[in-house]
ZAMARGU-4260 file (C-alpha; in steps of 0.2 Angstrom, whole numbers, plus 5000, padded with zeros to 4 digits):
<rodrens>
0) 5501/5290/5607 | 5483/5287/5603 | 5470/5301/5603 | 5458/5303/5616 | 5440/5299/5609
5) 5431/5316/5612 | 5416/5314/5622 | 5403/5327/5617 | 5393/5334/5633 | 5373/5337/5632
10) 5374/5355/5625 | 5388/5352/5615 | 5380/5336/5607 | 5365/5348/5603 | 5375/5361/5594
15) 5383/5347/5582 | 5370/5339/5576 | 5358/5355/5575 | 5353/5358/5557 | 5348/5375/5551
20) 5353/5392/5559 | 5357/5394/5578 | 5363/5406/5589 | 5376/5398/5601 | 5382/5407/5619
25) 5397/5396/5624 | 5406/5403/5640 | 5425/5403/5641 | 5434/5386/5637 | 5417/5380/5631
30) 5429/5370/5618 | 5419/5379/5602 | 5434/5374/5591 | 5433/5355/5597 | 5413/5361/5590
35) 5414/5366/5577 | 5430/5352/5572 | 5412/5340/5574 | 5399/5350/5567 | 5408/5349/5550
40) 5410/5331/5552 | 5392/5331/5554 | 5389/5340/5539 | 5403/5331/5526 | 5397/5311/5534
45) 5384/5316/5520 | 5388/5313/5502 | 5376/5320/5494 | 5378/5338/5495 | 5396/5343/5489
50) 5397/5363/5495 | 5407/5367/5507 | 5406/5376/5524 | 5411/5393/5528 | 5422/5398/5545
55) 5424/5416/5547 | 5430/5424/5565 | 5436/5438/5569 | 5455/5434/5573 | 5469/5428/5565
60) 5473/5417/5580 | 5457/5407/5581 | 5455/5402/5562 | 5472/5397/5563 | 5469/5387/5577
65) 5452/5381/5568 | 5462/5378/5553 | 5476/5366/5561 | 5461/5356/5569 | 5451/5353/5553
70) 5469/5346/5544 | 5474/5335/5559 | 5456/5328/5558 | 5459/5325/5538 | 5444/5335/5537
75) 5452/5352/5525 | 5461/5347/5509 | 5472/5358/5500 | 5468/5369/5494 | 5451/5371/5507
80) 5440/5374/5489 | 5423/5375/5491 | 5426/5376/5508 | 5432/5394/5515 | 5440/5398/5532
85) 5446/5414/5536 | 5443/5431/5544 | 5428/5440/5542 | 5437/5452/5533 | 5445/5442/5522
90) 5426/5435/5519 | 5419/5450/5514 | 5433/5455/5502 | 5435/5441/5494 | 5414/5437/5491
95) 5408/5454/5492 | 5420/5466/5486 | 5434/5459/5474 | 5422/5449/5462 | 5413/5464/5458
100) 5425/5479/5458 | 5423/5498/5466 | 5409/5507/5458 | 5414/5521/5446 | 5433/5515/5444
105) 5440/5506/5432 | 5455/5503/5447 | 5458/5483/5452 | 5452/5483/5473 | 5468/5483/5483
110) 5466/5480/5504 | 5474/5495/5514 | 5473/5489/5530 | 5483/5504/5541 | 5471/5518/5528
115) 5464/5523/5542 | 5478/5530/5550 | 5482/5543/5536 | 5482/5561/5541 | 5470/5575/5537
120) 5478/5589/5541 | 5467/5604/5530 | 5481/5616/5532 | 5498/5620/5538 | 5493/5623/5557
125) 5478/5611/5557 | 5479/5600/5572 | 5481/5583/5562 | 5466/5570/5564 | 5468/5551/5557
130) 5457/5546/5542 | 5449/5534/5554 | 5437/5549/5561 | 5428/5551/5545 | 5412/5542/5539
135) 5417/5532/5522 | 5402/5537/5512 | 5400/5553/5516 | 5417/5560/5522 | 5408/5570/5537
140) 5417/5568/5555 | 5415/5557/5567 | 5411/5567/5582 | 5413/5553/5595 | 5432/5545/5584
145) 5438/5564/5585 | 5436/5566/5603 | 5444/5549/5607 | 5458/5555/5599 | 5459/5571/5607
150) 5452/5583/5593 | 5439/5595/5604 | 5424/5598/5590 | 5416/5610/5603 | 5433/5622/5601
155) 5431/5620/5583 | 5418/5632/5569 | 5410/5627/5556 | 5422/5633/5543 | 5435/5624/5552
160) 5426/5608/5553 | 5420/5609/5533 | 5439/5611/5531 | 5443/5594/5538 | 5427/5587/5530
165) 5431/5592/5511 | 5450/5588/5515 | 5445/5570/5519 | 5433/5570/5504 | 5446/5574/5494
170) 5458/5560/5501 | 5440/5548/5499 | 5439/5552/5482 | 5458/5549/5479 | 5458/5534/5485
175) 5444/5524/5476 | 5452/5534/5460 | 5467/5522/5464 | 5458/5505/5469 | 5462/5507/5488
180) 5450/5501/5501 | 5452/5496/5518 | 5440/5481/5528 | 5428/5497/5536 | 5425/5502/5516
185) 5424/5488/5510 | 5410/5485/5526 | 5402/5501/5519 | 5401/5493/5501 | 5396/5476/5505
190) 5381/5485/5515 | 5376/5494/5499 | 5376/5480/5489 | 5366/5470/5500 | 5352/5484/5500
195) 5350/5483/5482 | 5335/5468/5481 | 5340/5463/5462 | 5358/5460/5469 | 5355/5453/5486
200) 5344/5439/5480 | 5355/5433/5464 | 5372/5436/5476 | 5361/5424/5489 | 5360/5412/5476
205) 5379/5411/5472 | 5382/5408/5491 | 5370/5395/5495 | 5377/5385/5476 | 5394/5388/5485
210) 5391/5383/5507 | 5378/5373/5514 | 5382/5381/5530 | 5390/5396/5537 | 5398/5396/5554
215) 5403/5412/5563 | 5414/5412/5577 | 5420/5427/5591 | 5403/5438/5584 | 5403/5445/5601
220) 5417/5455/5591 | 5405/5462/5575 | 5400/5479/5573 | 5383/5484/5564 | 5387/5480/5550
225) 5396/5464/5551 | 5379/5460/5560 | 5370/5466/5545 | 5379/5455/5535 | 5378/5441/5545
230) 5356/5443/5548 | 5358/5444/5528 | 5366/5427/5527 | 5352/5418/5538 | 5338/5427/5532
235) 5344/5427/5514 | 5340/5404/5519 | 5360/5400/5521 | 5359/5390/5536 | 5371/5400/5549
240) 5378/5399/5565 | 5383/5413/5576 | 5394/5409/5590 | 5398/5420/5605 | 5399/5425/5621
245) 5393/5442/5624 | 5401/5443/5639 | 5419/5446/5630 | 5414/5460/5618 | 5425/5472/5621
250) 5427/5482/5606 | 5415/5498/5608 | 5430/5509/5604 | 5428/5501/5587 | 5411/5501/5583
255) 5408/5484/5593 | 5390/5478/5598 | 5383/5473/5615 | 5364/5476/5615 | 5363/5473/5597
260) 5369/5458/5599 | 5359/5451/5612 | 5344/5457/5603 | 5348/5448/5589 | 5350/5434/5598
265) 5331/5434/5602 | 5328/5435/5584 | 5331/5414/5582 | 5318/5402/5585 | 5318/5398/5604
270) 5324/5379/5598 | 5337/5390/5589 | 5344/5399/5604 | 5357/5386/5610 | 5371/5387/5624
275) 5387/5381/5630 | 5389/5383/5648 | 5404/5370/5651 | 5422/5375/5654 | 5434/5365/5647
280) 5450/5377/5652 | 5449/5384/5670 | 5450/5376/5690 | 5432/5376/5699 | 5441/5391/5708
285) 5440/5402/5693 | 5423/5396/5688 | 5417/5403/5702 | 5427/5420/5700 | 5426/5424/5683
290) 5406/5424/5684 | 5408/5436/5696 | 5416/5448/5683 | 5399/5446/5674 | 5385/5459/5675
295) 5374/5459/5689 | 5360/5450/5678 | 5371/5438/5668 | 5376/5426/5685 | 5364/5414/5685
300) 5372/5400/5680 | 5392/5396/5687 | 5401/5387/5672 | 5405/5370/5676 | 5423/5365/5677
305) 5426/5350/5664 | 5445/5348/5660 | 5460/5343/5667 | 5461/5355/5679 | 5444/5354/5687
310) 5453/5349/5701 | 5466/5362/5704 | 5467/5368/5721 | 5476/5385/5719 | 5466/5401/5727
315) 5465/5415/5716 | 5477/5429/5721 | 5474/5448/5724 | 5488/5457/5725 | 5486/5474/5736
320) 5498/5486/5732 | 5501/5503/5737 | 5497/5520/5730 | 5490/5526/5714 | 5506/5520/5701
325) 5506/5501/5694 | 5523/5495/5706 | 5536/5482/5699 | 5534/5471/5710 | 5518/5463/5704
330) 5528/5455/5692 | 5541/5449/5705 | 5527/5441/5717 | 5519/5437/5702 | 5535/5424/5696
335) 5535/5418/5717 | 5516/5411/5713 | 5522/5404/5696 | 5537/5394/5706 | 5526/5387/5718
340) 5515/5379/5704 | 5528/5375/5693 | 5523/5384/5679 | 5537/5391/5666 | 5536/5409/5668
345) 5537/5413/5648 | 5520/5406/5647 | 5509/5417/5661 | 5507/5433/5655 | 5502/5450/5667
350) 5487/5456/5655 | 5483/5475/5657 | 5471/5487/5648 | 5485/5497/5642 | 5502/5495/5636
355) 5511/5506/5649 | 5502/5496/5663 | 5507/5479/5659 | 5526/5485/5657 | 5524/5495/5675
360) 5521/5479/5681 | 5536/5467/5673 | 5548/5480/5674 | 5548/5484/5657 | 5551/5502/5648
365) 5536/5513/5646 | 5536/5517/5629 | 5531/5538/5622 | 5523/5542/5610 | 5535/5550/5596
370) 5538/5552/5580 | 5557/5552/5583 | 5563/5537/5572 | 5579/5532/5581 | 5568/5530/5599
375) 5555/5520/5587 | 5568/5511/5581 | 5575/5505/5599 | 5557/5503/5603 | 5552/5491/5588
380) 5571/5480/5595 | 5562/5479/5613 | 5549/5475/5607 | 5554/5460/5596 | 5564/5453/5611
385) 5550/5455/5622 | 5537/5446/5611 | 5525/5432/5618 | 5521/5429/5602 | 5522/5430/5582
390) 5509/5442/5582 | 5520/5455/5592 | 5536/5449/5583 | 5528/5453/5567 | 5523/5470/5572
395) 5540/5474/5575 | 5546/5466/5559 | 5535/5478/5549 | 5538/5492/5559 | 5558/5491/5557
400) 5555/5490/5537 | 5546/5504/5538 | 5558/5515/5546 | 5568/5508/5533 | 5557/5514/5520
405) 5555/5532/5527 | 5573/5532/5525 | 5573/5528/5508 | 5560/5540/5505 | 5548/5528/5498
410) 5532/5533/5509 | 5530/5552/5503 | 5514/5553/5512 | 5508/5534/5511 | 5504/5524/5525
415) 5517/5509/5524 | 5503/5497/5517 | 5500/5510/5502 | 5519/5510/5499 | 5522/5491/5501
420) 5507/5492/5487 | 5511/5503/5479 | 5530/5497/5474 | 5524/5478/5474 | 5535/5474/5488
425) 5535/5457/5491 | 5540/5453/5509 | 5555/5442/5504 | 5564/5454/5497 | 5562/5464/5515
430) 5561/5454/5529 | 5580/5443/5529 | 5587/5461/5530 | 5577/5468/5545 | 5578/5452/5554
435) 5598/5453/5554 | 5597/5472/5560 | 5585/5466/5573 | 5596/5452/5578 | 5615/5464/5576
440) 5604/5477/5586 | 5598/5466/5600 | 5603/5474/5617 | 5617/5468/5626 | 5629/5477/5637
445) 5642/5465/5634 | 5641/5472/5616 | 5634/5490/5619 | 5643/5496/5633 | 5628/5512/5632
450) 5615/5519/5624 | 5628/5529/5613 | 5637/5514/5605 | 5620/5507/5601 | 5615/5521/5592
455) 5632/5522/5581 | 5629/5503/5578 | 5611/5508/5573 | 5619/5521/5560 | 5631/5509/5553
460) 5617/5496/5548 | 5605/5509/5542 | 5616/5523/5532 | 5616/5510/5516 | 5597/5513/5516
465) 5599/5532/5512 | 5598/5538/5494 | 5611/5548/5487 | 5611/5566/5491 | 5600/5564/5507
470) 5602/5571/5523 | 5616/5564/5531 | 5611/5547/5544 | 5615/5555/5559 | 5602/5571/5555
475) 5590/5554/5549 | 5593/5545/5566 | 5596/5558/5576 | 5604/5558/5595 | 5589/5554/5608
480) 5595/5553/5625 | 5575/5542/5630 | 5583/5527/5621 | 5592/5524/5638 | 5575/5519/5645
485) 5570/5509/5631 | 5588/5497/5627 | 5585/5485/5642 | 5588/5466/5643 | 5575/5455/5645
490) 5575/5447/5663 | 5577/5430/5665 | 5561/5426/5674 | 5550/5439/5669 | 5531/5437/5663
495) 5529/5444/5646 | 5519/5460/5647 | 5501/5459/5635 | 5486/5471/5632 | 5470/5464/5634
500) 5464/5465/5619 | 5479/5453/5612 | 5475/5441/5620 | 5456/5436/5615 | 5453/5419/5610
505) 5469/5415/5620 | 5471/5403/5635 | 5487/5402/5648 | 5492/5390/5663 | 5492/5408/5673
510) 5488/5424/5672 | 5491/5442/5682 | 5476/5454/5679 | 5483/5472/5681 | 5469/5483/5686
515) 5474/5504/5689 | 5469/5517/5702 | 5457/5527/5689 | 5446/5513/5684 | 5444/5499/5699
520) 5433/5507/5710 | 5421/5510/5694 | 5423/5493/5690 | 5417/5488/5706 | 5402/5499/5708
525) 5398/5494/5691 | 5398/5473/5697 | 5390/5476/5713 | 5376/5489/5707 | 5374/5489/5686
530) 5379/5508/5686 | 5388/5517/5682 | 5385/5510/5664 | 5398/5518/5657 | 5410/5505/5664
535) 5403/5489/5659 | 5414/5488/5644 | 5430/5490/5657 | 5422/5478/5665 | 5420/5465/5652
540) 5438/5468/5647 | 5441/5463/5664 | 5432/5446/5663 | 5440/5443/5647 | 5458/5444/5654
545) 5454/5433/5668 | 5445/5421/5658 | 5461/5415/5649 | 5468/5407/5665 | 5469/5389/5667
550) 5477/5385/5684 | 5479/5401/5692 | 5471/5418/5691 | 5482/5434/5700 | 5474/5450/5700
555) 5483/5465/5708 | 5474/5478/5713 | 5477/5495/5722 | 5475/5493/5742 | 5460/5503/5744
560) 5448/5490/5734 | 5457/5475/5737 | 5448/5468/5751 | 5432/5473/5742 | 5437/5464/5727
565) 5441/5448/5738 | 5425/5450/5746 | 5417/5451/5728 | 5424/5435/5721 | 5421/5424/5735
570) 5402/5429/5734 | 5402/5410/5723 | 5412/5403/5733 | 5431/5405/5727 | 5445/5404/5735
575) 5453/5420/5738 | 5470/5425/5747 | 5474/5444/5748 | 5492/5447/5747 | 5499/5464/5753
580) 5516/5469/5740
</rodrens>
């Protein structure tokens, strides 16, 4: 089979053969990893400069996916020295952080990643609040963290609050004692580095010797200080390019950027400012919708359909249901539509903002939340047969192997990352042992005839994890009638079930956009009118779910707003059928 040639457009032509820093806007299926793939041809067709180029983004996914490319094309050896692809994160840890060492301790640097979710409980009674709601220099709270996660500050006196605040110092403290960071420290220390002048200019130094250009992919996913970091590296005279589309930053929860982004975008030279407005993924059809999920002032310009299914005739979907709870049968009518086209179910997720959501719609158990090991247990099996993916898969892995490690008694107050540190726990010594209680565990009522005999089976395969003279398995993994609810088999035909968040960077012949009762007519408001502001992030997480379809794009909605949301996506032109279910 030979290769197609690729055949840059304009713009994309423009961003290849720029020299220097750049800040690139590329709209969905704007084929930036095709890009990038033919900007660092660009750069090695010279041999006179022997450095090496630097590929961060921000998931795992896409510098995978960036990384499979560059080898095809011969163009990454092994190992990738001096080049460098990989995370941000693991950018920052392993130029900014691990060379140098944590002030005041002797201790090596070790990556915590789950730190955050430690507990600060000040006393016995103490609601518990997770690490992550306190500031890493100075251990005060996070006002906005805390009430996300339920903790009411305004119910709360001083003295409590100092409590919290001088028990998380004290956690602060113990941990850089030991080494053990996690990527928001190390943010927080690569910042303070960068704002000592003697440092920042000998540190530039090393990194220009090192990469004659830096490219950073998915920035619509920084927060401050990543893009502190990242206006260091272009001001500090590394050539860098930021590549993004604003539209998908959905990350505010976590410290993300919108406006700080945009504004730094007006920071470049105007020759600098570059964009990508062709769409390599979707039909003409969601072209034309998915601007529409743009903010009023961002719709100028339609992307233009490029790829092999420019040409696709299928309408985009709203599905119309009834009253305020996500039904079942979104999935089911969801399937009929994937029939139709052809396409294998397995492949077309229903995307939703929350967990619970997406599985209303397939079907699917809704999971509690609880701290009852044999439900997480049946949880973490559903959820491994369930997986879209190795990302999910992997979750589960880890999440069986630590239950297997609280029955051990080897976390005593650790998160599981600690522990596995801690121990030097190498995953091959783990993972063929919960990968066979994973597969003896899988449900099947052919095997299990109920919840019951799954739950002895479940004793059976775990008691042997137990040290002598513990409590007994059965006061371990203790009865728990919900497991009923949770111990299903997969359907046959059944869309995998995926939060929006999962699936950035991600593309799919279909997809089924679950919107809920609470958050739709907002939604619309916001599109139609710019206010209420407080939902334009919902409303990006919207565009970002629709924007991974290739061929068709469903979006069920409840029955009071889904003739107004028809009536919004035509407004370009698109195709739209409302279906009643």
């Amino acid at each position: 089979m030979i290769a197609e040639v690729f055949k840059p457009t304009k713009e994309q032509d423009k961003v290849i053969r720029h020299s220097g820093s750049a800040f690139i806007t590329a709209c969905p299926g704007a084929g930036k990893t095709r890009v990038m793939v033919e900007r660092a041809r660009e750069i090695l067709s010279s041999r006179y400069d022997a450095r090496g180029i630097a590929f961060l983004s921000f998931t795992r996914a896409a510098v995978s996916e960036l990384e499979n490319r560059l080898r095809r094309e011969a163009l990454l050896s092994s190992p990738a020295f001096p080049h460098f692809i990989g995370t941000f994160d693991s950018f920052i840890w392993q130029f900014f952080i691990a060379p140098f060492g944590i002030p005041d301790t002797e201790a090596v640097p070790h990556l915590i990643p789950d730190m955050g979710s430690r507990i600060v409980q000040p006393f016995d009674k103490a609601q518990p609040l997770t690490f992550s709601c306190f500031d890493r220099s100075t251990g005060k709270i996070d006002a906005a963290a805390a009430i996300r996660s339920g903790f009411n500050i305004s119910n709360k006196g001083p003295a409590i609050i100092k409590a919290y605040e001088t028990s998380a110092k004290k956690m602060l403290a113990r941990f850089r004692e030991r080494g053990e960071l996690d990527f928001e420290d190390a943010r927080v220390l690569a910042v303070t580095r960068l704002a000592n002048e003697d440092f920042a200019v000998r540190f530039s130094l090393v990194l220009a010797a090192r990469f004659s250009e830096v490219i950073v992919d998915e920035a619509q996913d920084c927060n401050p200080a990543d893009l502190e970091i990242i206006r260091w590296l272009r001001d500090a005279g590394i050539p860098t390019k930021v590549v993004c589309d604003p539209h998908q930053s959905i990350y505010e929860f976590r410290g993300g950027i919108t406006d700080q982004l945009v504004s730094f975008a007006y920071s470049f030279d105007k020759n600098d400012q570059l964009g990508m407005s062709g769409n390599f993924r979707s039909s003409d059809n969601i072209c034309k919708a998915i601007v529409m999920l743009r903010a009023v002032e961002s719709r100028k310009i339609v992307d233009e359909p490029l790829g092999k299914y420019k040409h696709e005739l299928a309408n985009i979907y709203v599905l119309s249901y009834a009253g305020n709870s996500v039904p079942a049968t979104i999935g089911g009518k969801f399937v009929e539509l994937l029939n139709e086209l052809k396409i294998d179910v397995a492949s077309a997720p229903v995307l939703a903002k929350t967990r619970n959501s997406g599985s209303n719609a397939i079907g699917q158990p809704v999971i509690k939340t609880t701290r009852d090991l044999t439900f997480r247990l049946a949880e973490a099996v559903s959820d491994f047969y369930f997986a879209i993916d190795l990302g999910n898969q992997k979750s589960a892995i880890e999440e069986v192997h630590k239950i297997i490690l609280e029955l051990e008694g080897r976390l005593s107050g650790k998160s599981y990352h600690q522990c596995v540190v801690a121990h030097d726990i190498k995953s091959d010594d783990w993972r063929p042992q919960v990968l066979h209680v994973l597969r003896a565990l899988r449900y099947d009522p052919k095997v299990f005839a109920d919840a019951d005999v799954w739950h002895s089976r479940a004793k059976e395969l775990l008691e042997p994890f137990l040290p002598a003279n513990s409590p007994s398995i059965s006061q371990k993994l203790k009865k728990n009638r919900d497991i009923a609810g949770v111990l299903v088999v997969a359907p046959v035909e059944c869309p995998p079930a995926k939060t929006i968040h999962s699936v950035k960077g991600m593309e799919y012949p279909a997809v089924c956009v679950v919107t809920v009762a609470q958050n739709v007519k907002g939604i619309l408001d916001y599109l139609e009118t710019g206010a209420p502001v407080e939902k334009a992030e919902t409303a990006r997480e919207l565009y970002v779910a629709a924007s991974r379809a290739q061929r068709l794009l469903v979006i069920a909605t409840p029955k009071s707003q889904s003739a107004r949301f028809a009536a919004h996506l035509r407004t370009t032109g698109a195709a739209v059928t409302v279906l009643d279910i």
